[in-house]
N, C-alpha and C positions, 0 to 999 in steps of 0.2 A: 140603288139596292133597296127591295122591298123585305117586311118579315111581318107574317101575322099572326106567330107564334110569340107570347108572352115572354119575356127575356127575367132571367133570374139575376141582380147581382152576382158579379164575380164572388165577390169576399163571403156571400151567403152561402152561394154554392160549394167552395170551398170548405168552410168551417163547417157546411152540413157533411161531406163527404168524408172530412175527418171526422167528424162526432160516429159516423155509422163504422166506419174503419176501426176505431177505435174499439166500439160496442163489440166488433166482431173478432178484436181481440189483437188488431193490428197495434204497435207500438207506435204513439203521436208520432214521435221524428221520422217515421216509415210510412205514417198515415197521409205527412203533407210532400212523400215525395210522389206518391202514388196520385195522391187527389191536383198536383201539378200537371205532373205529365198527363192525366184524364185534359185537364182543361186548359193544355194548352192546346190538343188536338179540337176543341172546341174556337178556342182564338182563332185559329187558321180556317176553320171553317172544314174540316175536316171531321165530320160528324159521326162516323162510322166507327170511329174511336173515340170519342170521348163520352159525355156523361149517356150519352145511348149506350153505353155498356157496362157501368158502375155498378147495375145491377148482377143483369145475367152472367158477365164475365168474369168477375170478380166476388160479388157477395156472395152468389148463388154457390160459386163454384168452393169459398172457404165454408161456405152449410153441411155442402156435401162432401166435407172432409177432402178432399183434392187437390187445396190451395192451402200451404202453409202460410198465417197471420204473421207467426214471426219468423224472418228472414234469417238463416245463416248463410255466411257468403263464406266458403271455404277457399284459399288459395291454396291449389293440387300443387302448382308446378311456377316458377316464375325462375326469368331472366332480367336480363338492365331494358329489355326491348319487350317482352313478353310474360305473359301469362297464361295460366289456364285457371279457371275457378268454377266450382261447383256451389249449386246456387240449394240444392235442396229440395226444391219444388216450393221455395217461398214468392214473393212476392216477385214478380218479374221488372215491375216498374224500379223498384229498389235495385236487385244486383244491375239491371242495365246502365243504373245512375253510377251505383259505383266501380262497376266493368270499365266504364266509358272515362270516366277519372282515371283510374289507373292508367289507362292508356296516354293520355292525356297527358298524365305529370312525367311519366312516361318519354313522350316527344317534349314535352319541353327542357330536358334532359339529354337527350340522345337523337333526336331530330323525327324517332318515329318510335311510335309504340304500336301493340296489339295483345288485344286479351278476347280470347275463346271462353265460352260460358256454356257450360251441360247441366241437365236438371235445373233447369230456372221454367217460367211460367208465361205466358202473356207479358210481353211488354208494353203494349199501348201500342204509342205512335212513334215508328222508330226515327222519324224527320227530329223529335227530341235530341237524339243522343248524336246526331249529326253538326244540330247549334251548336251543342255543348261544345263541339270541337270548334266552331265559324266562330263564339264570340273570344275563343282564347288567338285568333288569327290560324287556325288551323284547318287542313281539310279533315274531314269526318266522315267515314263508310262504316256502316253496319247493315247487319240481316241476320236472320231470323229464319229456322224454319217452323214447320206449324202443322197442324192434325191435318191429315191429308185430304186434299181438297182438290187438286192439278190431276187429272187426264194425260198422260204423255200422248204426244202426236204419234197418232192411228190407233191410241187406246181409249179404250171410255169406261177404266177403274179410277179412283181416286185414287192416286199413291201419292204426288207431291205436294208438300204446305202453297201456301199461298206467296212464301219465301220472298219477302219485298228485299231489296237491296237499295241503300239510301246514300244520299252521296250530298253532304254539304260544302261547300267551296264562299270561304270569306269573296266579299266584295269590297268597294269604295263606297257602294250605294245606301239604300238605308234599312236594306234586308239583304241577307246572303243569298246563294245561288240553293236549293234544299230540293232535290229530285227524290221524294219520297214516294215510289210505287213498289206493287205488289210484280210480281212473275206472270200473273195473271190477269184477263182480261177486266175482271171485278174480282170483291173482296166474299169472303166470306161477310163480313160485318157490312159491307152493301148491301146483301142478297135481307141479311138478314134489316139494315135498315128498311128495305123497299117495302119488306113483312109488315114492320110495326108503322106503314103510315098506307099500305093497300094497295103499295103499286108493284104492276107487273115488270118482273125485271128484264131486260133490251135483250132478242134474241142474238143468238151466236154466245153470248155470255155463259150459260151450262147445257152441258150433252148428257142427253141420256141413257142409259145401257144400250136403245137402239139406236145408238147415233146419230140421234135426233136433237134440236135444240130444244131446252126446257125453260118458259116464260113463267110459270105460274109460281110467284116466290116463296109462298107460306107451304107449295110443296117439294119448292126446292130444296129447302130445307132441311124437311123429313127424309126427301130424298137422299141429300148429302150424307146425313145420320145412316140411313139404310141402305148406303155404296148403290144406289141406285139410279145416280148423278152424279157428276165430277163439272168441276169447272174448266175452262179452256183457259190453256195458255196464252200469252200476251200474241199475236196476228192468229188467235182462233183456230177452227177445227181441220185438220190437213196443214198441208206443204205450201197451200197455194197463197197465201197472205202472209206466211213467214212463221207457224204456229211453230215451227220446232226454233224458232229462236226463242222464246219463249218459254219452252220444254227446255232447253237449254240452260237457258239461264236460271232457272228455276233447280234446274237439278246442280248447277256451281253451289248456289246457296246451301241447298241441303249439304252437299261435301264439307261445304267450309262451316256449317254449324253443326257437322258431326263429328269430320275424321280430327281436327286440331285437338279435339276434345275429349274423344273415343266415348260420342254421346251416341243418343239416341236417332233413331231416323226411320221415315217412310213411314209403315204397318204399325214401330211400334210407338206411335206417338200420336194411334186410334183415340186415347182415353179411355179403353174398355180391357179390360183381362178376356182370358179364353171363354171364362160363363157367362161373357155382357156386363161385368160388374164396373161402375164406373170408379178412373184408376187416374192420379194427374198424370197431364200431358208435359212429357222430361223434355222442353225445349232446348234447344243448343242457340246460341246468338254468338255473333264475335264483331266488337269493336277495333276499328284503327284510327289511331289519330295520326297524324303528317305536319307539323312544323312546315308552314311556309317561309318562316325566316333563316330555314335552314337553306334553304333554296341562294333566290335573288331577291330576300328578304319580303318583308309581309306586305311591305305599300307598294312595292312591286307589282305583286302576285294580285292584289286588289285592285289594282289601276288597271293591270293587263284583261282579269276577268269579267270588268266591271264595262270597259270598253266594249267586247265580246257581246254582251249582253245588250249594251246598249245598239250596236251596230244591228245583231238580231231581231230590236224592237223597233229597229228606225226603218228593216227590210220593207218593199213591196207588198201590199196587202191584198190580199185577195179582193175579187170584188166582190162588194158589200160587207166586207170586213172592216172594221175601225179600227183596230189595236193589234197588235200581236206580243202575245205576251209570254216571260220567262220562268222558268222555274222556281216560285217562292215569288214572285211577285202578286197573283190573286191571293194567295193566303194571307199577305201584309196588308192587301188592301179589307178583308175581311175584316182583319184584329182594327183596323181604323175607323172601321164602322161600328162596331161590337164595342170597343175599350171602355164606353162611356156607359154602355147600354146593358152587357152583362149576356149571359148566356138564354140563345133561345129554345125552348123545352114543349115540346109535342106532348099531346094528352098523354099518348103511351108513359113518356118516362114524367111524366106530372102525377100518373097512378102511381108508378115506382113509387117516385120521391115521397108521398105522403102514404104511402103500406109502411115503406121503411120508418119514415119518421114515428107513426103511430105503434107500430112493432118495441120499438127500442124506447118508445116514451120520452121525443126530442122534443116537448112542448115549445122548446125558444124558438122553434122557428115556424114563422108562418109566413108563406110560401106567396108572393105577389100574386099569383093564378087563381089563389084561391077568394079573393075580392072579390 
């Protein structure tokens, strides 16, 4: 594994994230749940979400009044199995942490929980709130929907989020099983990494109003902002590679992060009012957690998954293929390369990092990039 990008301490980058959160008026105990889940999508190597968004995702959007700093986590509605809670339009990394708990304490209680979440924000990386349930021996599903980004199959408007559904499943091994993807072919936060380092993003990944594919990212962009682009569902544009599974499953998400919750959905989770005026975007998200002990107990469930997986990596390799590998296993082997070495930071967000830090006057930190 190569990297020639400058790597930050973990712990720096952390306590820098909280000091800006902070400044920006987030509450510390809210600050380091936020600036976790950013960096653990960094651990795993999943860069589209973590400190490549600190900024724009998050600072930018509490600037412009859109992102509440401080979180209230309202419970509308709850049962011994369920819940419903309203998040506010606060901090999304927050109510997701404590949605996914609830659920959580939840099945360890009753063998299963769920909690529906409307008006919350940005979660991060929802592979997060999947662990949370894999390190208690439980399985974990969450999703999310999100400002509309998905083309339905034979359409070329944006109307559905990028609606990942994520599905953590304990193991015996020394990482769970963590299927964290999008509904679609790439991410918003892809399109928009490929931007901030100049690469063209892989065609079939967005269509244009003429049903055309669209490679050029820094105008995919503006595109997506001015519905003039939509991304393609997961087997792409048409019938013929499977896009309406995709479209499909894309649109389960939005149900199940609207109607449990009687949220928001589609058009009105654009971020813009009738005049263009920028407005937050009222996420709906819904957690499960599942007790495997409630089953055939937890070393059961882990031995049987852990085999499965193994069996899958010991299959026939294609030729010239070496490995073949499982869900959450490249991400583990990331954080084993990274643990020691800390996060690595592209010019792009090395400008963030030091605007922010000179803005808010965080003299204690100086930045290894900058030697």
């Amino acid at each position: 594994m190569q990297e020639t990008r400058p790597f930050v301490p973990w712990n720096m980058m952390r306590d820098f994230m909280v000091a800006v959160f902070q400044k920006e008026g987030v509450p510390k105990e809210d600050a380091l749940v936020c600036a976790e889940v950013l960096l653990e999508s960094d651990r795993r190597g999943i860069e589209s979400h973590g400190c490549n968004r600190f900024k724009p995702i998050y600072i930018d959007r509490i600037d412009a009044g859109i992102l509440n700093p401080v979180t209230e986590f309202e419970i509308i509605r709850e049962t011994a199995t369920t819940a419903v809670v309203d998040g506010h339009n606060g901090m999304g990394m927050v109510v997701g942490t404590r949605a996914m708990q609830m659920a959580i304490d939840k099945a360890k209680e009753y063998g299963m929980g769920m909690v529906a979440v409307r008006n919350s924000t940005h979660y991060g990386i929802a592979g997060y709130y999947a662990t949370m349930a894999t390190q208690n021996n439980m399985i974990g599903i969450t999703g999310t929907n999100a400002r509309p980004s998905i083309a339905p199959t034979f359409g070329v408007e944006n109307m559905l989020g990028t609606n990942p559904i994520t599905f953590g499943l304990p193991t015996d091994e020394e990482f769970p099983f963590v299927l964290d993807c999008a509904t679609s072919i790439s991410q918003r936060g892809k399109i928009e990494y490929y931007a901030r380092n100049g690469m063209d993003t892989p065609s079939g990944m967005v269509i244009g109003r003429d049903g055309r594919p669209m490679t050029d990212s820094r105008d995919i962009l503006q595109a997506l902002n001015e519905k003039r682009a939509a991304l393609t569902p997961l087997g792409g544009i048409g019938e013929e590679l499977g896009g309406y599974k995709g479209y499909g499953y894309a649109t389960v998400v939005e149900i199940l992060s609207a109607a449990l919750q009687a949220g928001s959905f589609l058009r009105m989770l654009s971020g813009l009012d009738e005049q263009g005026n920028k407005i937050p975007y009222p996420l709906g998200h819904f957690f499960l957690a599942i007790d495997t002990e409630a089953f055939m107990g937890a070393d059961s469930f882990k031995k049987t998954a852990g085999d499965i997986l193994r069996e899958l990596r010991a299959s026939e390799k294609a030729p010239g293929r070496e490995r073949i590998y499982t869900a959450g296993e490249k991400e583990y082997e990331i954080w084993q390369f990274r643990k020691d070495k800390g996060v690595p930071v592209g010019e792009a967000v090395q400008k963030e990092m030091t605007g922010l830090r000179d803005r808010f006057g965080l003299t204690q930190f100086v930045f290894p990039f900058e030697g």
